[in-house]
Structure formats: structure tokens, C-alpha cells
C-alpha positions in Angstrom: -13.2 -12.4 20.8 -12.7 -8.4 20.2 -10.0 -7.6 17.6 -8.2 -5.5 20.4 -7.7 -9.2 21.8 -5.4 -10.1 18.8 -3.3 -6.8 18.1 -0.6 -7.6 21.4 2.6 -8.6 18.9 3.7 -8.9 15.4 2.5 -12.5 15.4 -0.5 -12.4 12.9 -1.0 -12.8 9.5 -0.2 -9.5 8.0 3.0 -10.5 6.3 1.3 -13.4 4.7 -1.6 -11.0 3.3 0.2 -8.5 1.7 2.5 -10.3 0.1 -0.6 -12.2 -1.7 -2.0 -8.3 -2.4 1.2 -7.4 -4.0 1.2 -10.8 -6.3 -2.0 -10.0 -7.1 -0.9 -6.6 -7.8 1.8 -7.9 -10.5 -0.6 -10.3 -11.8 -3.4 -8.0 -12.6 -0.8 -5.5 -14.6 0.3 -8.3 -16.6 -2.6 -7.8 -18.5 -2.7 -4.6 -19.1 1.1 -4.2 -19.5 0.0 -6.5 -22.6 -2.9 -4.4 -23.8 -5.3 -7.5 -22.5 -8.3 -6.8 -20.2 -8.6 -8.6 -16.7 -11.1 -10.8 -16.8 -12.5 -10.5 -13.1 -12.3 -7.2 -13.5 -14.9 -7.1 -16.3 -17.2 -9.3 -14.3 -16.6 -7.4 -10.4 -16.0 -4.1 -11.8 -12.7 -3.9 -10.2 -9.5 -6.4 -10.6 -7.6 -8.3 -8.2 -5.1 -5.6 -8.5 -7.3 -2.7 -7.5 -8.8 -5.1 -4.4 -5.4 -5.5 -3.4 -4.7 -1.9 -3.0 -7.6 -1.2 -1.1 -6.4 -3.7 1.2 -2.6 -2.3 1.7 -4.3 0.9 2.8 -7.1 -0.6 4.9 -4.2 -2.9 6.8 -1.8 0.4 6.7 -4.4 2.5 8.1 -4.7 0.4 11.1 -1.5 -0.6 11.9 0.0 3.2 11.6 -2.8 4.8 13.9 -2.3 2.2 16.4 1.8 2.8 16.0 0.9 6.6 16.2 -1.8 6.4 19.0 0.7 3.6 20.9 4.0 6.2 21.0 1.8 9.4 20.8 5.0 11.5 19.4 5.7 13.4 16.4 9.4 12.5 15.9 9.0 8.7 16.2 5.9 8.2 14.1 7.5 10.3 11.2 10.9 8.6 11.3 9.6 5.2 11.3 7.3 6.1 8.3 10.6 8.0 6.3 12.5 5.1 6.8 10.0 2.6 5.8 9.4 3.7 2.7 12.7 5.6 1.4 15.5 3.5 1.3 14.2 0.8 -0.5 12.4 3.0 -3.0 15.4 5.3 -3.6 17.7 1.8 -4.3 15.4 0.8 -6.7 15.0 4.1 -8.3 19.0 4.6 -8.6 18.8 0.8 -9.9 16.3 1.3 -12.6 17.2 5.0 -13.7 21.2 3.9 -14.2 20.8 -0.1 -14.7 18.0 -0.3 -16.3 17.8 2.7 -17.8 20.6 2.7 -19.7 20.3 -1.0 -20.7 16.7 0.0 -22.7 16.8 3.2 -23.7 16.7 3.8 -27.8 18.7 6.7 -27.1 22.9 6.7 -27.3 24.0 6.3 -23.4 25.5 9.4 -23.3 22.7 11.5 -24.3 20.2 9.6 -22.1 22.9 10.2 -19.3 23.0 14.1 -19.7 19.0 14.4 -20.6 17.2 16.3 -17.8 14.3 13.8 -17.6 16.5 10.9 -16.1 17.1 13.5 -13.2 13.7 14.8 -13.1 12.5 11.1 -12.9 15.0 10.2 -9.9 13.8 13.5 -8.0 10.4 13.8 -8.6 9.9 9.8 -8.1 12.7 9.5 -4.5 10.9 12.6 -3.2 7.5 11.5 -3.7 5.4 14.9 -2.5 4.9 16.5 -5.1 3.4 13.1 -7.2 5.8 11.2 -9.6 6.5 10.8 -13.7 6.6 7.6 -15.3 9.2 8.4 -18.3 12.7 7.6 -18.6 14.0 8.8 -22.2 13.9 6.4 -24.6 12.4 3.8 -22.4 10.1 1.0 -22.9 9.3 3.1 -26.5 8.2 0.2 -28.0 6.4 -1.8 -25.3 2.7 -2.7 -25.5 2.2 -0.7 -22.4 4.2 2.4 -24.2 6.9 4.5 -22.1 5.8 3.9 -18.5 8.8 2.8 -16.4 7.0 1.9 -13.1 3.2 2.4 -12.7 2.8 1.1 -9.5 4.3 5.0 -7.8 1.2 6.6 -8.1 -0.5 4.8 -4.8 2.8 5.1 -2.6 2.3 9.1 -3.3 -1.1 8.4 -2.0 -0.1 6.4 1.3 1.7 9.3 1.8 -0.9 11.7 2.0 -2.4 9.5 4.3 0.1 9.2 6.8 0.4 13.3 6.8 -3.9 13.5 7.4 -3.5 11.4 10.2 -0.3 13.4 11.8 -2.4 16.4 11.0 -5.4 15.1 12.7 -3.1 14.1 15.9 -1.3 17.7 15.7 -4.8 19.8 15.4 -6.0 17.7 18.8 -3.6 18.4 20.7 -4.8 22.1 21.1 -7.3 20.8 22.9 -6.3 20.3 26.7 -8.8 18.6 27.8 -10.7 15.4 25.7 -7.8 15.6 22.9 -7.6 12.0 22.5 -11.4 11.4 22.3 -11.5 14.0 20.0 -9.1 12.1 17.6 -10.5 9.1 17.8 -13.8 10.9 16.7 -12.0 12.5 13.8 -10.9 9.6 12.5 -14.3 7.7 12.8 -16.1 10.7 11.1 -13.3 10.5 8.3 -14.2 6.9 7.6 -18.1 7.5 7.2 -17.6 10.7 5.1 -15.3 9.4 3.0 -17.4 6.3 2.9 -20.7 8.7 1.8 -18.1 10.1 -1.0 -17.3 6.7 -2.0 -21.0 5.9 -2.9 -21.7 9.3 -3.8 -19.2 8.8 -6.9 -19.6 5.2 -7.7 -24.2 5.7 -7.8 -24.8 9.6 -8.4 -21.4 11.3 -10.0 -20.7 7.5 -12.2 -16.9 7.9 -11.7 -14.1 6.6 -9.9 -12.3 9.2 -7.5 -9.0 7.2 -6.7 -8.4 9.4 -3.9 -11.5 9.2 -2.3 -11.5 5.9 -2.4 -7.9 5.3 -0.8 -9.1 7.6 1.8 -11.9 5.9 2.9 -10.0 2.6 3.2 -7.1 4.1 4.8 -9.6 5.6 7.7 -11.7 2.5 7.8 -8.4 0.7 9.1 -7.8 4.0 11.4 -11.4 3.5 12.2 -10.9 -0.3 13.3 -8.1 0.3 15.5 -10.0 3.1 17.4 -12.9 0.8 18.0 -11.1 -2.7 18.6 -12.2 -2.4 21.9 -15.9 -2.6 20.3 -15.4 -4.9 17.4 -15.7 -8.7 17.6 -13.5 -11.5 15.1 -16.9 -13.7 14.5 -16.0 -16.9 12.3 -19.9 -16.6 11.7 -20.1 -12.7 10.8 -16.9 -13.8 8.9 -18.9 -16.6 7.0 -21.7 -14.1 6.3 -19.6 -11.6 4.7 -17.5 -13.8 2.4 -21.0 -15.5 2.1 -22.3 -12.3 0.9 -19.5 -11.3 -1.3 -20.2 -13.9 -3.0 -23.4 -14.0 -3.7 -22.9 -10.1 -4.8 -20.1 -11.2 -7.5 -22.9 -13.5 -9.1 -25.5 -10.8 -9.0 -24.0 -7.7 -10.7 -20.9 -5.0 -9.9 -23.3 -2.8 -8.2 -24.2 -5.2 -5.6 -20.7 -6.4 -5.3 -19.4 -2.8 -5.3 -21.8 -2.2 -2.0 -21.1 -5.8 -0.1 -17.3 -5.2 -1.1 -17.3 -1.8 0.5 -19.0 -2.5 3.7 -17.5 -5.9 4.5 -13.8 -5.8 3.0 -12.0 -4.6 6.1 -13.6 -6.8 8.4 -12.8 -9.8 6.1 -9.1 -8.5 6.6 -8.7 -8.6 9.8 -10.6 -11.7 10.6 -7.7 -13.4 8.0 -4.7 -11.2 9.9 -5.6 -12.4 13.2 -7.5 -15.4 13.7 -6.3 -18.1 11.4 -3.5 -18.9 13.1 -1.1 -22.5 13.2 1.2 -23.2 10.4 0.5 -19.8 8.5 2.6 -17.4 10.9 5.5 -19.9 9.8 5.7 -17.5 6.7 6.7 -14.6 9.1 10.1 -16.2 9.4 10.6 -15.2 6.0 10.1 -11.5 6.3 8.3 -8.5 4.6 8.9 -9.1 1.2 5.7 -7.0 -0.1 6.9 -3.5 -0.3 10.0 -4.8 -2.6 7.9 -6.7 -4.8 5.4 -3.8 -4.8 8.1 -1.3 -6.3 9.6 -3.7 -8.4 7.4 -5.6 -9.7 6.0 -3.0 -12.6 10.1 -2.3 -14.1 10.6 -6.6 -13.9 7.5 -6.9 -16.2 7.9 -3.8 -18.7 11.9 -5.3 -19.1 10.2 -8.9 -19.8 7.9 -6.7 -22.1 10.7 -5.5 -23.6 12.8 -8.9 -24.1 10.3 -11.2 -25.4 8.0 -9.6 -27.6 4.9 -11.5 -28.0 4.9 -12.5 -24.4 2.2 -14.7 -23.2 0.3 -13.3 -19.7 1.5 -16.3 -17.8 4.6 -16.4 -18.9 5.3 -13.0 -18.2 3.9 -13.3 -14.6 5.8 -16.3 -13.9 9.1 -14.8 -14.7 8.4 -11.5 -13.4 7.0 -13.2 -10.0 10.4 -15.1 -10.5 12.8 -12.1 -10.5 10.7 -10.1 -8.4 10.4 -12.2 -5.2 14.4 -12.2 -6.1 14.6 -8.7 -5.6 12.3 -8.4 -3.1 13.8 -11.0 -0.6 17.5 -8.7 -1.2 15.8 -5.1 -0.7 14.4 -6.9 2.9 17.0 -8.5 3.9 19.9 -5.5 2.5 17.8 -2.7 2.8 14.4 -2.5 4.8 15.6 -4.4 7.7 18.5 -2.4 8.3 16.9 0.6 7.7 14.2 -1.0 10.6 17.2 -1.3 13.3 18.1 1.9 12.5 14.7 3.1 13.0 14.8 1.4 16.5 18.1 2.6 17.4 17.7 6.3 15.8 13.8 6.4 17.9 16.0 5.9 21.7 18.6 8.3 20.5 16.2 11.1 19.5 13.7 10.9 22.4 15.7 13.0 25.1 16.0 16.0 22.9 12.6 15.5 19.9 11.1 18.9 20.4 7.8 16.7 19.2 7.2 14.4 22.3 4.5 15.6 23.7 1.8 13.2 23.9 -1.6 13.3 24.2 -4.1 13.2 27.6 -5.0 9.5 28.3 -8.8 8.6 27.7 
């Protein structure tokens, strides 16, 4: 079936997918919080952790174009975007900066308290923009992982970017009155190959890693599979083929597994968001807990760090899945899903009067 025959609904297996990728996310720090290499990392040439960040942006790519392309105004997309991502983050940054913060510091609580990097931290790290800064005054001194507070920031910054590329891309199109949408949709399709061409351009000729023109190319390539759903086809034998492939390429070297992986990884995901279907969407009745494990995750394991020096890596994982998935479940149930009515409600309140509704000529 095409994949534009599965994306009718919330009921697929996104929930279930990311909250794996974030897991995997904690999991793969855990070693180097500890000063320990990953050991699929060494033989794949990138970890679990770095997959599964390729895949949040792949799956966000896709289901924010089609949210974007779906409501075609300004005022809706960027509210629903400022509200996903904010409240949660600034709870957790008031939590860790004031809790947490004061609980490890090496400094007396007073000075930590009047020191102007606690405030840069909560600014620099609740507005998001301009980057983010890792350091909290005196704390996590005397971890393995030295000073850094929560490391997982850096790619939200980037999901960020990515979300004001695409608006840009929608904006610019709109000056054109006749073919605007087509010309989108080719926009974001050239995006994906370019950024593609980078993306082996830097791994075979330049022998570097360009984190951002990596992100962008799997944030496109999921803008690129919504645009083309109509043209794309779930195959449980192309899916075969790939994972097949993949792992054949993870035997035979990280170059070969670094091409296969780049050309096949998005269509792997959505074959396992949409068609496996049966007693896996049960986990949907247990919510979104990805995002709060995502920001949380990196503090929980640096305070573990902290509190039992000499840590094992799968003890620390266990207890920091442990209080994590804790924390998580209360930012979606406290936090995120409010903040998701209130997204609903705020979207039919704003539509009469958004000076940003104008939406773009039909196909």
C-alpha cells in the first residue's frame, strides 16, 4: 500500500518508536557519561544514540510538514511547535537549575544563587535560539563526564532550526500566485538530495562529521516522504531488503554501513510506524513519554554520576531509565498534555483575527 494510505489518524506506531530512540539515547550516554566507549559504535561508526537522533528528526520532519502543509497557516503551525517544546523544557530547566542545582553544586548556596551563570544557563538554555551552555557553577565538578549539566540540548536547538527552514520555505512560496504549493513541495525534495550530496560529501571526501548537515538531511528526507506519500509504497519485501541490507553492511565495514544506513533508514521508519499494527498501538494509551525522557534523561544520569562514584554502565542505566520514565510520565501527563489542549483551544481562538492565515493555492 502507499504510505499516504497509513497517515489518516494518530493511530500508528510513532509513540512506540521514539520512546525506544530516546532509551536508546540514555543508554548510549551512559557510556560516555563514564568515560567508556560504545561498543556498536566502534564497530558501525555511529552509536545507538546517534541512530536514534537521526530518527527523531526523520519522524519530526514528516509529521511537521504534513501538520504545516495540512493547516497551511502561519499562526497555528508556530503555536503548536512553541508549545510543544517549551513548557516542558522550561519546568525542567527551573527544576534542575534551583533543585538540582543547588543540591550538587561545590559552591555555598548563596553564592551559587547570586552567580550570573545560573541565570545565563536558565536563559540561554529556556530560549533556545541563540544555542545553549552546559555549566551550572560548581556542578557535576567532579563527575567522569566533567561539568556538563544536560548534553542532550544541543539537538533540540537544531530541531529548531529546522522547523524555522521549513516555515521559511512555506513563507518564500507564497509570493508565488500561481504553482506556490508545487513549488514547496519541490523545495523540500531538492533540500533532501542536496543535503544528502553534503552528507556524503563530508563522510567520503572532507573525512568529517558536519552534525548539521546531517540533521538537515534527515529532517528533509522526512519532509521529503510526506510530499511524495502519494508515490511511495510500505513493501514488507523492500522492507526485508533494506533491514536485509543493513545488515549485511554492519558485517562488512562502516563505510558500507554508513551508505546502506543513509539511503534506507527513513523508509525502515515508516514501514515500523505504520504497518505493524495489533497489540503494539496498545502502548499509545500510555502517552508521549519521549520528549520528557529526552530532556531528562542526561541530568538523572550525571546526579547518579554524582551519587555513586564508581557506577557500573548498567547500573547507571537501570536507575536512570528508572527515574527517568518517572519523570517523563509526570512532565506528559502535568505538563505536555495540557499544554496540547491548550494548543487546540488557543489554534480556534486565534483563527478569526491571525494576520498569518493565508494559505496556500491547492495543487
Amino acid at each position: 500500500m502507499q504510505l499516504s494510505s497509513f497517515t489518516q489518524g494518530k493511530n500508528n506506531n510513532f509513540n512506540l518508536i521514539r520512546i525506544i530512540a530516546a532509551l536508546a539515547v540514555l543508554a548510549s550516554h551512559s557510556f560516555a557519561l563514564l568515560g567508556q566507549p560504545e561498543p556498536l559504535g566502534q564497530s558501525l561508526g555511529m552509536s545507538p544514540g546517534s541512530i536514534s537522533v537521526d530518527i527523531f528528526f526523520i519522524a519530526s520532519g514528516f509529521l511537521v510538514t504534513g501538520s504545516l502543509m495540512l493547516r497551511q497557516r502561519i499562526g497555528d503551525y508556530v503555536l503548536a511547535r512553541v508549545l510543544r517544546i517549551f513548557p516542558a523544557l522550561l519546568v525542567m530547566l527551573l527544576l534542575t537549575v534551583f533543585g538540582l542545582g543547588v543540591y550538587f553544586t561545590t559552591l555555598p548556596v548563596a553564592v551559587y544563587l547570586g552567580h550570573s551563570q545560573t541565570y545565563f544557563y536558565l536563559v540561554k538554555c529556556a530560549t533556545l535560539i541563540a544555542g545553549v551552555t552546559y555549566y551550572l557553577p560548581g556542578v557535576f565538578e567532579n563527575n567522569p563526564y566533567k561539568g556538563a549539566v544536560n548534553g542532550s540540548l544541543w539537538t533540540i536547538v537544531y530541531e529548531i532550526k529546522m522547523y524555522l527552514f521549513l516555515l521559511l520555505f512555506w513563507f518564500v512560496c507564497q509570493f508565488s500566485k500561481k504553482n506556490s504549493q508545487k513549488i514547496f513541495v519541490r523545495t523540500l525534495i531538492a533540500c533532501a538530495v542536496l543535503a544528502g550530496f553534503l552528507v556524503f560529501f563530508h563522510q567520503f571526501v572532507k573525512r568529517d562529521q558536519d552534525h548539521s548537515v546531517r540533521l538537515f538531511f534527515m529532517f528533509f528526507s522526512g519532509a521529503a516522504y510526506w510530499v511524495l506519500k502519494e508515490h511511495i509504497r510500505l513493501s514488507g519485501k523492500f522492507f526485508c531488503l533494506a533491514v536485509g541490507a543493513l545488515l549485511l553492511a554492519a558485517v562488512a565495514g562502516t563505510q558500507a554501513f554508513f551508505v546502506v544506513y543513509q539511503l534506507s533508514i527513513a523508509y525502515v521508519l515508516f514501514y515500523l510506524a505504520y504497518v505493524p499494527a495489533g497489540w503494539l498501538r496498545k502502548y499509545n494509551a500510555a502517552g508521549d513519554y519521549s520528549y520528557g525522557v529526552y530532556i531528562y534523561a542526561f541530568p538523572v544520569q550525571q546526579s547518579v554520576a554524582a551519587l555513586l562514584p564508581g557506577v557500573s554502565v548498567l547500573l547507571l542505566t537501570l536507575i536512570s531509565v528508572a527515574v527517568t520514565l518517572t519523570l517523563a510520565a509526570l512532565s506528559w501527563h502535568w505538563i505536555e498534555q495540557r499544554a496540547l489542549r491548550l494548543k487546540t483551544f488557543l489554534i480556534s481562538r486565534a483563527r478569526p483575527v491571525t494576520p498569518f492565515g493565508v494559505a496556500l493555492p491547492p495543487l
